[in-house]
DRENKOLTI-971918 format. One record per residue: y, z, x of N, C-alpha, C in turn. Coordinates in steps of 0.05 Angstrom, whole numbers, plus 5000, padded with zeros to 4 digits. Each point is the difference from the previous one (the first is absolute). Layout:
YZXYZXYZX/...
***
This chain:
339790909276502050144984498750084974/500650294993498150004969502149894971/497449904989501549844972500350264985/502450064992500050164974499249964978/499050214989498749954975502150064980/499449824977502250064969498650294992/502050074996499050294976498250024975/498150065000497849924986500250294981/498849884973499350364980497650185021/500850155005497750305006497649904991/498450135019496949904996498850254968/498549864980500250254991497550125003/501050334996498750225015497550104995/499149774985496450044998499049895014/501349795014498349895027500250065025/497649945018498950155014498949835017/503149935018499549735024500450215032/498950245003499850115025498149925019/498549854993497650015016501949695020/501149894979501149685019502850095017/501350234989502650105004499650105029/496750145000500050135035500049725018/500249794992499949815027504349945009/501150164984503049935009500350235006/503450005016501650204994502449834994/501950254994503349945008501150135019/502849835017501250115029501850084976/501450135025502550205000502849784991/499249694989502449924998498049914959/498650065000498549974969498749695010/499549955015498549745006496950044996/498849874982496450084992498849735031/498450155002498049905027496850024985/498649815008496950024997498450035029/498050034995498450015029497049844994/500649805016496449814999498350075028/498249874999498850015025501449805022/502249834994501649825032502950154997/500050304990502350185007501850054969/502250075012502150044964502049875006/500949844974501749904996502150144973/501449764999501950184973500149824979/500750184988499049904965502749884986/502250205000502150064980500850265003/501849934976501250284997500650154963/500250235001499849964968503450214998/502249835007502250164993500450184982/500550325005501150194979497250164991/498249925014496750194990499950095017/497950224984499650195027497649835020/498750065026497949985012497649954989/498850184979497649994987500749764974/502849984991499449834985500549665002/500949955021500349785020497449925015/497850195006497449925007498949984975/500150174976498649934978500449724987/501950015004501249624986499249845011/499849945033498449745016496850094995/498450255004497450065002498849874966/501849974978499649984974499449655000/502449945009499049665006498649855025/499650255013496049945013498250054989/501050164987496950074972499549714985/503049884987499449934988498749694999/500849935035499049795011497449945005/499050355012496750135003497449934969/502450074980498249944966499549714999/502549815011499649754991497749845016/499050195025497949885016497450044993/500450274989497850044984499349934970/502249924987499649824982497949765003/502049815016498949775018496249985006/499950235019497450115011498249954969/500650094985498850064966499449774996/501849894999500549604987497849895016/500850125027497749835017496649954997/500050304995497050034986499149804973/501449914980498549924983501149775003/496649954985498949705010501449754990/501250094973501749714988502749975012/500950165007502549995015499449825033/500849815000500049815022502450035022/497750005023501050115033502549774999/500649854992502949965010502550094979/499550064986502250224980499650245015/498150115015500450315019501649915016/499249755016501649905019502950044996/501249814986502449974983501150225007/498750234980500750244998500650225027/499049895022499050165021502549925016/500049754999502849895016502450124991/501250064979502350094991499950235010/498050144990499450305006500350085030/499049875021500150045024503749915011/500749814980502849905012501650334989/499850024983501750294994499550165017/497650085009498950165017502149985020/499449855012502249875027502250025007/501449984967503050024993499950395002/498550194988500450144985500750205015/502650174984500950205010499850344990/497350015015498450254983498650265016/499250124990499950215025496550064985/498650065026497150014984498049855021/497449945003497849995022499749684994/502549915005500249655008497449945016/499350185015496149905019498849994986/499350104975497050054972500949804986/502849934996500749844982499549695014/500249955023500049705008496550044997/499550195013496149935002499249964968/501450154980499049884975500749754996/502149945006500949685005497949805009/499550125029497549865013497449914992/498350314980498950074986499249744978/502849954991499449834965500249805016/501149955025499849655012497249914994/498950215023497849935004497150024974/501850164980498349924983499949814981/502449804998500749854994498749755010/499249975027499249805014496350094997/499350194994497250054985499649904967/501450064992500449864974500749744999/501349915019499649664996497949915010/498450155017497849785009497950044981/500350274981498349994977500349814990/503250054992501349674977498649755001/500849965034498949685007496749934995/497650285011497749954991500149964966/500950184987499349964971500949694989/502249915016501449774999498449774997/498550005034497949805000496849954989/499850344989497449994979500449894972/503250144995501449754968499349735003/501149925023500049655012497149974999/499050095007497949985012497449974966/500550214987498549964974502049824982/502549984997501449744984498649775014/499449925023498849785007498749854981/497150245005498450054989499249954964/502250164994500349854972501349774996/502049895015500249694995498649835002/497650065020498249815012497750024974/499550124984498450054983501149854976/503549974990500649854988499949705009/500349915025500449695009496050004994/498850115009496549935000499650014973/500850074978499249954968500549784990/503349955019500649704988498749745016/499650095030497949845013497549984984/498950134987497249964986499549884978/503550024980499649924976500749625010/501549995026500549755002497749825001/498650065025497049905010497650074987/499650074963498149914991499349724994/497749964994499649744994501449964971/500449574997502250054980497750004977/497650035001498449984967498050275004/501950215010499750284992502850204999/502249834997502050134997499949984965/501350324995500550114979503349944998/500849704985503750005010501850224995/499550064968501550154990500050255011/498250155004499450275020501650075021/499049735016500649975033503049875004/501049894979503749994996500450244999/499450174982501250314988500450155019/497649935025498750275014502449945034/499449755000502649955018503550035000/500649944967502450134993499850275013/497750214983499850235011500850105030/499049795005499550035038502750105009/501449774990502949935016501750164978/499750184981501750184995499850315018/497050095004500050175021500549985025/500349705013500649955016504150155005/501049904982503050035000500450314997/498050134981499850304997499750095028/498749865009499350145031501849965016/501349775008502849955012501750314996/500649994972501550174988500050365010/496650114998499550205000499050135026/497949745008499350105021500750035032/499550135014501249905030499649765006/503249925011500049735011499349965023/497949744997498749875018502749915026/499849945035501149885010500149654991/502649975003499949714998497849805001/499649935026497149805006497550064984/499550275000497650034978500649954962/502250114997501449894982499349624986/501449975030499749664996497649804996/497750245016497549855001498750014978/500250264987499250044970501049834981/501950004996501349944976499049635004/500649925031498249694996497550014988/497550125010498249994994499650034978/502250204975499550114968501449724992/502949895012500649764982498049815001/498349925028498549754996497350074989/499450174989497950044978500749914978/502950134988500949944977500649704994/500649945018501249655002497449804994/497350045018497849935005498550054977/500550224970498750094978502149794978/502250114998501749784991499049654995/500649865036498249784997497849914982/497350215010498249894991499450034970/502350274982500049964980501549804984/502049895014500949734983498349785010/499450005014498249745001497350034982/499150214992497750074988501250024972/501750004993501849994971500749734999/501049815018501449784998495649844996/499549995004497149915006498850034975/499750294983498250084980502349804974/502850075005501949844978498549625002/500149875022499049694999496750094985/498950195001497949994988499450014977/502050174992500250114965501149754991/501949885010500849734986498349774998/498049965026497649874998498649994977/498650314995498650134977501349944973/502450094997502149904982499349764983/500649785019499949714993497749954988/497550085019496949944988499850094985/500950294982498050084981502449954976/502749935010501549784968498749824997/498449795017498249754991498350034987/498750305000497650094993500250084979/502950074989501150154980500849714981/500949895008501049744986496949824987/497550075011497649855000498850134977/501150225008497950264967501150024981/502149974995501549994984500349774985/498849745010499949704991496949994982/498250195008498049925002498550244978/502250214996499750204979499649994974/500049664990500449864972497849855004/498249945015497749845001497650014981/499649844995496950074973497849935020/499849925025498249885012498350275014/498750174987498550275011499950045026/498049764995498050075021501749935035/500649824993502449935023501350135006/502350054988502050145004499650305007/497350204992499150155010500449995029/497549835010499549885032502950045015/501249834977503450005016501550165012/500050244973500650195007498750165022/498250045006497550065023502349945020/499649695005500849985020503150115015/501750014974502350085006500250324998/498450074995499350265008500250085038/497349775000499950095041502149955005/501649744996501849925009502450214999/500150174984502350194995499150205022/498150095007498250135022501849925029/499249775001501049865024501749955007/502450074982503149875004501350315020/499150194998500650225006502650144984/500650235013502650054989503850004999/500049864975503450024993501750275009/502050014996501450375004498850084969/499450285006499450104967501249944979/502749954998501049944973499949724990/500149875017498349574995496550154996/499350175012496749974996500550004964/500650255003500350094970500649914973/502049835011500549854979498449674994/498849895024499249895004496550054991/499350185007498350044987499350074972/502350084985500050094967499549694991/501149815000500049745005497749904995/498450015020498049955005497050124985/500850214988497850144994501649894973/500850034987500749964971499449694998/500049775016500049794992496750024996/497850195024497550035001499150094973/501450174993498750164974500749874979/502049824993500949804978497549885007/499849865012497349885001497150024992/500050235006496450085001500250124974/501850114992501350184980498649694969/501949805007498249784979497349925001/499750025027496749965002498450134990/499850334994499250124999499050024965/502749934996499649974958498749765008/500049785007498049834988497349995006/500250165027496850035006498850254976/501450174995499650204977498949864973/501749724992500249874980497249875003/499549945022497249725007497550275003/500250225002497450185008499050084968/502550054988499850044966497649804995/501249714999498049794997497750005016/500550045026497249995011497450264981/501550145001497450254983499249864973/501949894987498749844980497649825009/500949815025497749845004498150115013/499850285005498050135006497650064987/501950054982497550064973499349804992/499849624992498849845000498749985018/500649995032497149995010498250255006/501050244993497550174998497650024976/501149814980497849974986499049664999/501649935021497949774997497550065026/501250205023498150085032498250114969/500250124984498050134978497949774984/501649825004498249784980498649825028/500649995025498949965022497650145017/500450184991498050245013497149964985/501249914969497450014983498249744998/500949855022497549825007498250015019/501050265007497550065022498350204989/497550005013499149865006498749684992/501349765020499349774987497049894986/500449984981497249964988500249634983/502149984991500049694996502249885017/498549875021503149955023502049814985/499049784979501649804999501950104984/499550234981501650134970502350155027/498650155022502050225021502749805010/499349715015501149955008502449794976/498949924975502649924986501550244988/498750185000502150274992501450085026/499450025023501750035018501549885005/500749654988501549905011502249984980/498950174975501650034983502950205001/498050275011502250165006500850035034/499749795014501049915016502149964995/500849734983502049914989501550204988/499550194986501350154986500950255017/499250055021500250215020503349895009/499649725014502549875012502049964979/500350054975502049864971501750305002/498450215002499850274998502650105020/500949955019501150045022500650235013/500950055028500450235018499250184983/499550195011499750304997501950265017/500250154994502050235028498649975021/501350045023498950035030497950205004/499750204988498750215003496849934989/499949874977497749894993499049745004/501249815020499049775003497350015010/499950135023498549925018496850004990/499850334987498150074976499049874988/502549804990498549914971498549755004/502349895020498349685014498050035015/499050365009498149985016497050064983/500749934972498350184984498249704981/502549815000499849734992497949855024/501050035025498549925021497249984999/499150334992496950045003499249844976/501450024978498449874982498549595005/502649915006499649805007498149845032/500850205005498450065026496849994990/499650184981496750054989498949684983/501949944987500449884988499049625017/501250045025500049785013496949995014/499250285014497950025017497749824972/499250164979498449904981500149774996/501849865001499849625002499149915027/500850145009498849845036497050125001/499250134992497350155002498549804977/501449924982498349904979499849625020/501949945005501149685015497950035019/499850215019498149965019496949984998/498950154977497849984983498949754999/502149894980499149794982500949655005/501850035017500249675011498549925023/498149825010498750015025502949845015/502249894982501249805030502150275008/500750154988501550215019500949955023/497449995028500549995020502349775008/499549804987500849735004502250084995/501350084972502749984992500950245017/499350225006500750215010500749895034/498249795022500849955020502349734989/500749924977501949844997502550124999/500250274984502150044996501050205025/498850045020500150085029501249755015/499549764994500949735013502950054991/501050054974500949944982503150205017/499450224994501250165009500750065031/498649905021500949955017502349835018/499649764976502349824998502350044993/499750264974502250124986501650165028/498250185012501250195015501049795026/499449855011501749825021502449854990/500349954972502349874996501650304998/498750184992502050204991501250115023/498850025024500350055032501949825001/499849734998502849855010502449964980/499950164980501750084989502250285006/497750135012501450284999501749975028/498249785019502449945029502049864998/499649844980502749775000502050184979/499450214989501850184986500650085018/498750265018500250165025502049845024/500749725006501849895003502249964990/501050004976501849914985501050285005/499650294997500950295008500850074959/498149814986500750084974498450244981/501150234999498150264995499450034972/500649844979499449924984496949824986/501149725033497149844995497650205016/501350095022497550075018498750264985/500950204984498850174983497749924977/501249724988498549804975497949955024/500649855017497549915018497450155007/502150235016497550225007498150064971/501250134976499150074988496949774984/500749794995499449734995497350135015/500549935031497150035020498250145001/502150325003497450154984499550074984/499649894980498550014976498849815003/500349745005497649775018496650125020/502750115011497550205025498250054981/500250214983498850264983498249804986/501149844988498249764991498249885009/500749965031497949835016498750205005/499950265008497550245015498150034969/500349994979499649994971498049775001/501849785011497849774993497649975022/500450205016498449955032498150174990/501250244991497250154999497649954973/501449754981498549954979498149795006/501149865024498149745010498150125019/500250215014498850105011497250054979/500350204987497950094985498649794993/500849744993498349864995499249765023/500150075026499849875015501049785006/502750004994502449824999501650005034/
***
């Protein structure tokens, strides 16, 4: 039975729907008919119009069904527009189709129908490839984030950089969530495998940095303790008049500050101001009085440079007995005289040396001359001295037992100068056939 159509406004008369209008007519009762390729059916009717304008009214809303496919078709083509919004679109479109009561080449129009199906179903398998190359490179970049934090986990722990390698893992796991966020999502299971593998890095870096914090803290407190003892020792010892000692002392608590290792910076720091200020109070007094004692020593410099002056001028020895009571004169007066600076000791006593040295040879040269018993007293005082050096031997062991570095230094020294004495007295008995 045909549906009547409501009375619609006149098509207006700039348009130019003949070409869809030749697929109808109207009967003799005003009933509009179409013709497809499975025969004609009927449309409607357009009460109170004429023929031409009753096919123009249904042929107008096949046009206008014809634009919306080619709309569609349009949509279809570009690329951001996603095959299931054509879809969407295609279904409604084809349900009107179905319904529609229109006059016009319903055959061109379903094949365009057909047309965007099928290009619809080309466009999704594009979709789905581009889909699985997204998946497929998001992988890719997640796997690149879990392997940075795999690497920063599994360095060794005394080449980790902490501070860095905290920063750089925060980092990690903020692009991580960026990527959740932005990039194509991974399927579940891969999802799950990742995100274990990125947490148990983080967990496993975590760990070993509190234990490597909890570890370096018992150490700093270690350090701590030792170098307050050390601090408490210098500071006792900062008021000392005892030089030369307390020098040493300090020495030692020097290494010892060496060895304690390190506090956290701000105990070093303070701990160390401490320490150096009790050092420099110290040396700081030493220093004036060694200043105060070098003053004097240059004074006693100049007494014995003119007495090495009044020494020098007995050589060459020409009256030995006048050389040697004047030598023993300013002998005496050399030792009344006292220290000299460090810088000129060695000089000056090495300058005294020769003299007395010359001084000595000329008595033994003159002794050996002129006494015939020489030999005698010379192999006596070889007896003499041999005796000296065995008691002095069982002195220096029964010190060398006792572990006293005091006696055994007196001892040793004692001996040899015994020795030196006895090779002295060997080679004087010698000469004379002693």
């Amino acid at each position: 039975m045909a549906r009547p159509a409501p009375r619609p406004a006149a098509p207006a008369p700039t348009e130019d729907h003949s070409a869809s209008a030749a697929f109808g007519r109207v009967d003799e009762n005003g009933v509009v008919h179409v013709r497809t390729k499975e025969g004609e059916h009927e449309v409607g009717s357009y009460p109170g119009a004429s023929p031409e304008e009753a096919l123009t009214y249904f042929a107008r809303k096949y046009d206008e069904l014809y634009a919306n496919a080619v709309l569609l078709e349009q949509r279809l083509a570009q690329p951001e527009v996603p095959s299931k919004d054509v879809a969407d679109a295609l279904k409604k479109l084809a349900e009107q189709v179905d319904d529609a009561a229109v006059v016009g080449d319903l055959d061109a129009l379903r094949a365009k129908l057909d047309e965007i199906q099928s290009g619809i179903a080309q466009k999704r398998n594009v979709e789905q490839e581009a889909r699985a190359a997204a998946k497929a490179q998001a992988k890719v970049e997640r796997e690149a984030i879990v392997e940075q934090a795999e690497a920063i986990a599994e360095q060794p722990e005394n080449k980790i950089q902490w501070k860095q390698s905290g920063a750089r893992m925060r980092e990690l796991l903020d692009e991580w969530k960026q990527h959740q966020r932005s990039a194509t999502r991974l399927d579940r299971d891969t999802e799950a495998a990742l995100w274990q593998r990125f947490s148990g890095a983080r967990n496993r870096f975590d760990k070993a940095r509190r234990a490597h914090f909890a570890t370096l803290d018992a150490t700093h407190a270690e350090a701590k303790a030792s170098k307050e003892r050390l601090v408490a020792e210098a500071e006792r010892l900062s008021t000392s008049t005892d030089w030369s000692a307390t020098a040493g002392a300090y020495k030692r608590l020097m290494d010892d500050w060496r060895r304690a290792g390190r506090a956290s910076r701000s105990d070093d720091d303070q701990l160390w101001a401490r320490f150096k200020a009790a050092q420099d109070a110290f040396f700081a007094a030493k220093d004036q009085v060694v200043a105060a004692e070098e003053e004097q020593f240059r004074g006693n410099l100049g007494v014995k440079e003119e007495l090495l002056k009044e020494a020098e001028a007995l050589l060459p020895v020409t009256d030995l007995e006048q050389a040697k009571s004047s030598l023993r004169s300013i002998q005496d007066r050399w030792d009344a005289a006292g220290k000299v600076p460090r810088a000129d000791m060695e000089r000056i006593e090495k300058s005294l040396r020769r003299v007395e040295q010359a001084v000595r040879d000329a008595d033994e040269k003159r002794w050996k001359s002129s006494n015939p018993e020489v030999a005698a007293r010379a192999q006596g005082m070889v007896d003499q001295l041999e005796r000296a050096v065995a008691d002095l031997e069982a002195d220096l062991a029964k010190a060398e037992s006792s572990g006293n570095e005091s006696k055994i230094r007196k001892a040793r020294e004692a001996l040899d100068a015994r020795r030196a004495w006895l090779e002295q007295a060997k080679t004087a008995a010698s000469e004379f056939g002693g």
